[in-house]
N, C-alpha and C positions, 0 to 999 in steps of 0.2 A: 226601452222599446225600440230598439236600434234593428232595422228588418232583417240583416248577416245575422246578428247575433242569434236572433229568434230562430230563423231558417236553423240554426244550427242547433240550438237546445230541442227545437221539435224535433228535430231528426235522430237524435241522442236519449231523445222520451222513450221511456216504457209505452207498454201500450194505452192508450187512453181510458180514462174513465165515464163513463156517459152516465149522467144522474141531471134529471130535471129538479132544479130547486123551487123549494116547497115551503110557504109560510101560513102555520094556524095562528090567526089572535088566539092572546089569551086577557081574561079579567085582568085589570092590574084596578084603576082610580078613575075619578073624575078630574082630575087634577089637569089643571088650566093654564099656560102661560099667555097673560094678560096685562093689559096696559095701554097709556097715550103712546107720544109719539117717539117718547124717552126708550120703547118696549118693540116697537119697531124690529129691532133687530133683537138679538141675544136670543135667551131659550136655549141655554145649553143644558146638557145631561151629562152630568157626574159615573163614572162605574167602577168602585174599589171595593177589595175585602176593608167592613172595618171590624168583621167579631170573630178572626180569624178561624169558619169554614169549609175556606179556599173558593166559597160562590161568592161572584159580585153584587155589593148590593149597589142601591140606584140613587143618583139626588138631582133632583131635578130644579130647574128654577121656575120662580112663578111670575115675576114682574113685579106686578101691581097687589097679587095674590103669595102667601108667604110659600116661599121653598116648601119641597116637602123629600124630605128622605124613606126611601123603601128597602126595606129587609127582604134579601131573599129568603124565603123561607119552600124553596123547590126541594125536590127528593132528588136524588142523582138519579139522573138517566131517563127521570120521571119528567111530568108537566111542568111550565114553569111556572112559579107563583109568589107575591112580593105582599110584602103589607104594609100600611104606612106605618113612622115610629117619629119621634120628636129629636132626640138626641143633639138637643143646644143649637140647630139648622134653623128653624123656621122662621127666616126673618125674610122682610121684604125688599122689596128692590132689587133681587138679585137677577142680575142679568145670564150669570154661568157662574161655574167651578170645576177646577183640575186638579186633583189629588196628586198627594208626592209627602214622602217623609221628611219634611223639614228637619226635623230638629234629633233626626238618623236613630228614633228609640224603635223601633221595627213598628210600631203603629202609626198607619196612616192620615195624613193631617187633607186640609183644604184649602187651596186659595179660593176664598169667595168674591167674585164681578161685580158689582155693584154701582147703582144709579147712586152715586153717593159715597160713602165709606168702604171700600175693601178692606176685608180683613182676612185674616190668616189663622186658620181655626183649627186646633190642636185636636189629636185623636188622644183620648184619654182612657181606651178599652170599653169593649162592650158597644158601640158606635155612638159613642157622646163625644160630643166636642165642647170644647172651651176655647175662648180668644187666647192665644200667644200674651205673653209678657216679656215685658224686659229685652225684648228683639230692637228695637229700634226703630221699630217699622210704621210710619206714616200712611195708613191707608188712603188719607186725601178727602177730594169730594168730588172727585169726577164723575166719567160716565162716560165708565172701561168696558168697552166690550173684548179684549182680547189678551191672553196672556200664554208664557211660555217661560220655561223654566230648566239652567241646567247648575252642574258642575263645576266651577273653574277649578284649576289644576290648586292644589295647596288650605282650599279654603271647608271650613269646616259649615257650613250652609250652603245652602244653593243660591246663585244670583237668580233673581226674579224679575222679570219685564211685564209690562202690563203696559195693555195699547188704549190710547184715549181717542173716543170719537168725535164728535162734536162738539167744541166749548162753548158750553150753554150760556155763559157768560159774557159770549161776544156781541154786542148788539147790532153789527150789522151782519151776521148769520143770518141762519146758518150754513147758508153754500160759502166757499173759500173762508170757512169759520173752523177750519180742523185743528184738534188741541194736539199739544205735542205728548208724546210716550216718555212713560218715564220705567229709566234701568235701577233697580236695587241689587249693588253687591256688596258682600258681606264685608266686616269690621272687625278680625277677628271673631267671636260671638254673638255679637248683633251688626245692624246693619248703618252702613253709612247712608246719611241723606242722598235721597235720591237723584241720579244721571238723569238730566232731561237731553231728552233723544228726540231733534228735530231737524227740519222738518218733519213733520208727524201729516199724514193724508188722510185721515181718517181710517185707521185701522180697523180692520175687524177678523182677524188670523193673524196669529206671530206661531214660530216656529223653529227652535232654536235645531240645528242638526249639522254635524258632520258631512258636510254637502259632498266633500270632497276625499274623504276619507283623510284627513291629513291632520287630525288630534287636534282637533280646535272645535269645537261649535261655534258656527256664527246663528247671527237672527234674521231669520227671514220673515218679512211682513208684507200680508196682503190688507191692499188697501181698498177702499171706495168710493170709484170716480163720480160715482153720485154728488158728493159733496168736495171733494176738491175740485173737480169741473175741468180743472188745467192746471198746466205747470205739475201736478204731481206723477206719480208712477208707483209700483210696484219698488220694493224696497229691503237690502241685505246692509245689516250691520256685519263688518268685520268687529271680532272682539276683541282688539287689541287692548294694551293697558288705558287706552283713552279709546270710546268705538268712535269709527269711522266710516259711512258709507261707501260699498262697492260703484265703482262707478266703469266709466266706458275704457278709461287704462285698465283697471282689474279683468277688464274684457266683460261687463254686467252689461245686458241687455235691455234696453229702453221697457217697459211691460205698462199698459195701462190699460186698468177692466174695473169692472165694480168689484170689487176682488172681497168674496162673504169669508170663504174658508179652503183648509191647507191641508192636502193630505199627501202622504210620503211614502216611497216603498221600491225597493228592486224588483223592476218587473222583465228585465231581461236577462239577469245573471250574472251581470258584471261588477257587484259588488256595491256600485253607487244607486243612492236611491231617486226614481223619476219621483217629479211635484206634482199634481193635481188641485188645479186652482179653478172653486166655484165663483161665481160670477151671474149678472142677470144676462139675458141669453147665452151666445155659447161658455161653457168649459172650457178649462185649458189644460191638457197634458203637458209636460214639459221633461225634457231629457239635457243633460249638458250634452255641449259640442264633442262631437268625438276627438279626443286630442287636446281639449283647453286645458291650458294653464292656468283659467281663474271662472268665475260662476257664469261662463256662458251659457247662457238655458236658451231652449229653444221650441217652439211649437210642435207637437207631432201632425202628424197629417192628418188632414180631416177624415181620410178614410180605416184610421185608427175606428173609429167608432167610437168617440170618447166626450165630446161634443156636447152634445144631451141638449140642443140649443131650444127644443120645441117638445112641448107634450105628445108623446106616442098615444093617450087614450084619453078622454074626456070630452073631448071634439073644440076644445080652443086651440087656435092654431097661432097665435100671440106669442113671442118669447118665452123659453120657463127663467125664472129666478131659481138659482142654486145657491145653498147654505152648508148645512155639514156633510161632509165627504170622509170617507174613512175605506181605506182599503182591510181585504181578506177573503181568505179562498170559504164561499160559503156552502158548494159543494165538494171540497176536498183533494177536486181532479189536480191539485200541483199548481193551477195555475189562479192568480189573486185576482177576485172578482171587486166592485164597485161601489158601494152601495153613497147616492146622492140625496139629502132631503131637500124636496123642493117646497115654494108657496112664494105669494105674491106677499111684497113687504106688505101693502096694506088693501091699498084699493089704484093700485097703477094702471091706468087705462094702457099703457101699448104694452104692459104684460099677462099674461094668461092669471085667469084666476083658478082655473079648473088645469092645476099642477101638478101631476102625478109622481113621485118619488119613483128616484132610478136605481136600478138592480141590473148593473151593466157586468153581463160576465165573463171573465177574462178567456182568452183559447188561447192553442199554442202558435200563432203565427202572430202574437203581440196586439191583434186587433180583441174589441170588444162587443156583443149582441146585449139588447134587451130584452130582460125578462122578466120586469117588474110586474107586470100585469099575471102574466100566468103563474109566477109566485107567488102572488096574492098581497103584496106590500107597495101597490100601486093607487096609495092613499089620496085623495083631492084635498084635504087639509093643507092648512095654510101649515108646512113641517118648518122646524128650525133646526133643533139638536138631536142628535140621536147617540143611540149607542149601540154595537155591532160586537158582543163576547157572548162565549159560551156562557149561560146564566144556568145550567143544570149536572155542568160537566159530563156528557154526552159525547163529545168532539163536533161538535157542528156549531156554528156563529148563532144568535139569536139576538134579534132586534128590539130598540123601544126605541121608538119616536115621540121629540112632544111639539106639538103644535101650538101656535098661535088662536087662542080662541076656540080651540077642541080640544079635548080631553086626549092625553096623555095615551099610547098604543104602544101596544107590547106582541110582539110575534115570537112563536116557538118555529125555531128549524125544523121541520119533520123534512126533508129530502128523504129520501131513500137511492140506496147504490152507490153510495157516495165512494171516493178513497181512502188513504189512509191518511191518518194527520199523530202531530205528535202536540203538544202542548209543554211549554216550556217557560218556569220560572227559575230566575236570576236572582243571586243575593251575594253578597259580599260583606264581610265585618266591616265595622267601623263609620267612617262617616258612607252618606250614601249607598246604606244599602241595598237598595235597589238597584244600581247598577247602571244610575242616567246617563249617557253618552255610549252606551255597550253596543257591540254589536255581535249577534247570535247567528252563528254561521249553520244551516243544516247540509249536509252533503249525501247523495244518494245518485248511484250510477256517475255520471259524467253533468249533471250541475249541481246546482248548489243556491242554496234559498238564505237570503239574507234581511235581516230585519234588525232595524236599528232601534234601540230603548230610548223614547223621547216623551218629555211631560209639554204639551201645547199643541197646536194646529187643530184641527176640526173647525168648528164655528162653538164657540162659548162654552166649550166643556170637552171633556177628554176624557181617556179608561188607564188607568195602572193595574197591573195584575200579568196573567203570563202572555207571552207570546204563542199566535196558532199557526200552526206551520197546515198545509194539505199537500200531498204527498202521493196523491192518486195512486197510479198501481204501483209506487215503488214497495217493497219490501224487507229492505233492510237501509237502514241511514248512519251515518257520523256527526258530531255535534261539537262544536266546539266555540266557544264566548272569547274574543277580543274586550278586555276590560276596558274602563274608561282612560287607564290610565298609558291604555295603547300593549300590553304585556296580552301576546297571548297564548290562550289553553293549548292544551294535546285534542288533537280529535279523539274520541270519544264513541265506541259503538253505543247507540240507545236502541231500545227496542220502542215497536210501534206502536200507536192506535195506547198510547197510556198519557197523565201527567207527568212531567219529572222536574225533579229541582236539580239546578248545577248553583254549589255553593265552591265558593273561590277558595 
């Protein structure tokens, strides 16, 4: 969001697309995420093919109340529509879940969050799961609310982090009671005992990403000043052979906020991707320094429009609390719109309780407007997790939110006038095939849309599946995939407004 750069890609835009976005509920459940004080946070939403399709199905968490996984069962192009199924999920405790192929057989697996035991639960076709064996893997007995998941170069598994919040076991908690993070990387085959990753601030967003473009993923973790009070901060693992925290030599920037969730994405064209960190009152955009050498991030300006500090509707004018965040263009015009779930953790007097969820839409001079209201997913439910993919393959994003103590919301995209979009999945033989650390270049006219393939960030739950690019009036594009392994493709003419697969 660098204001030269924007001045410049606006100026280099096709002509604009003008579409007011438009959200119909649709039926989905009663389904609840509930709970004491353990429940507080979490409420992620899961969204992967697991009966291969190609529509995302849903799994949501319950807390107190057992997971429950939903089958899309939508028509293409048609309404959307899900129904509940069992498939080895329905346990309790579960705080979130992030889908990713662990064990690289082309069917998708699960890390499930848990007040308690994390496990790692295997896709065994038809959307049934089974626990992992024989991996090595220590679920624990925490009370993880966050995780993230990549790559390293050589190894046939993926390393897996998982962020711990509050250690319940401290008796003079639980403020300055935060449990430390713990890193699993792989053993050849299975996993070596876990890397305890501390200081630990109370996480609740990790986010493993090629910040820098520079073939490495590091971890990024938002944390919550709620409970560390002091002394902690916002936090970047380098992943060397031993991690090491970025610190003020790397050039890392002091950051302290309630820090809920992580969302990631090139919004100005230059390749690297700006962070978006929820938080109780304001938001935070963030862009590296123009010219750094190492993870300098930096505030955008307040008149970004990105902020979301206070409820636009409901008529409380108290702080909003922010939770999952996820970028994508939800009318298509080219440029990535916002979408923030808000609600009060419980009952916080100097936060608003009447929280409306943000549908903050991107335009071409890098700032932001809301329009959650007149989209109609300008929910007062207490939201935590969502998910934001095409669920009918249409080209248009569509929403599920679950809330705390309200039943589970499900929104169909109906916009009309939109652009053009193209829809892009990634595969590669062998191990990881998904393609975690990739980066999917689209190019059209004089810029060029970048999105980077990553498993964590949001707030307790995350989506695998393709990439959605919006495209507004361009009409013809090139497409070309940077692998993980940093080798990359030929550009690529694709044609528009279609799915496609790029297999390496």
């Amino acid at each position: 969001m660098r204001p030269r750069a924007l001045v410049l890609l606006s100026a280099l835009c096709a002509a604009p697309v003008a579409a007011d976005p438009l959200f119909s509920p649709r039926p989905i459940s009663d389904h609840v995420y509930d709970g004491g004080w353990e429940h507080f946070v979490g409420g992620g939403v899961a969204s992967f093919d697991c009966n291969g399709d190609t529509l995302p199905e849903l799994y949501a968490a319950g807390g107190e109340n057992p997971a429950q996984l939903f089958l899309n069962r939508s028509a293409p192009g048609g309404a959307i529509a899900f129904e509940p199924a069992e498939g080895g999920l329905a346990m309790t405790g579960v705080i979130g879940a992030y889908p990713l192929d662990i064990d690289s057989d082309g069917l998708m697996d699960l890390a499930v969050l848990r007040v308690g035991e994390n496990r790692l639960m295997r896709g065994v076709g038809g959307c049934h799961f089974v626990p992992f064996q024989g991996m090595g893997f220590d679920g624990g007995d925490r009370w993880t609310t966050a995780f993230s998941a990549t790559w390293e170069a050589g190894q046939v598994l993926p390393t897996l982090a998982f962020g711990n919040y509050v250690n319940r076991d401290d008796p003079e908690g639980p403020f300055e009671a935060c449990d430390a993070n713990h890193l699993y990387r792989p053993d050849g085959p299975a996993y070596a005992p876990a890397e305890v990753l501390e200081p630990g601030f109370c996480a609740l967003s990790m986010l493993f990403t090629d910040w820098g473009r520079r073939g490495r993923a590091d971890l990024r973790v938002s944390n919550d000043r709620h409970y560390y009070v002091r002394d902690g901060e916002e936090q970047m693992w380098a992943m060397d052979p031993r991690p090491r925290l970025y610190g003020a030599g790397d050039g890392w920037n002091r950051h302290m906020l309630w820090g809920m969730g992580i969302a990631s994405r090139d919004l100005d064209g230059d390749g690297l991707p700006e962070v978006y960190l929820t938080s109780m009152a304001d938001q935070r955009l963030q862009m590296l320094e123009p010219g750094a050498s190492g993870p300098s991030y930096r505030d955008a300006p307040f008149e970004s429009g990105a902020t979301a500090h206070r409820p636009y509707t409901g008529g409380d004018g108290r702080p909003s609390t922010g939770w999952h965040a996820v970028f994508g263009d939800v009318d298509n015009d080219g440029w990535d719109d916002l979408f923030v779930a808000k609600g009060n953790v419980e009952q916080m007097p100097g936060s608003a309780m009447d929280d409306p969820n943000n549908l903050l839409m991107g335009r071409s001079d890098g700032r932001f407007y809301e329009a959650g209201l007149e989209a109609g997913v300008a929910s007062l439910h207490r939201a935590r997790g969502a998910a934001l993919v095409d669920m009918n393959a249409d080209g248009l994003l569509d929403l599920a939110v679950l809330n705390r103590r309200a039943p589970l919301e499900l929104y169909q995209n109906v916009t009309e006038g939109g652009g053009n979009w193209l829809s892009v999945s990634v595969h590669q033989d062998g191990v990881n095939p998904d393609a975690v650390g990739a980066f999917v270049e689209l190019r059209a006219g004089d810029r060029v849309w970048t999105q980077e393939i990553t498993v964590g960030g949001g707030h307790a739950g995350g989506s695998a599946g393709p990439l959605h690019f919006g495209l507004g009036a361009m009409e013809q594009a090139e497409l070309r995939v940077i692998w993980p392994d940093g080798m990359a493709g030929d550009w690529q003419p694709v044609e528009l407004n279609q799915a496609i697969a790029v297999t390496r």
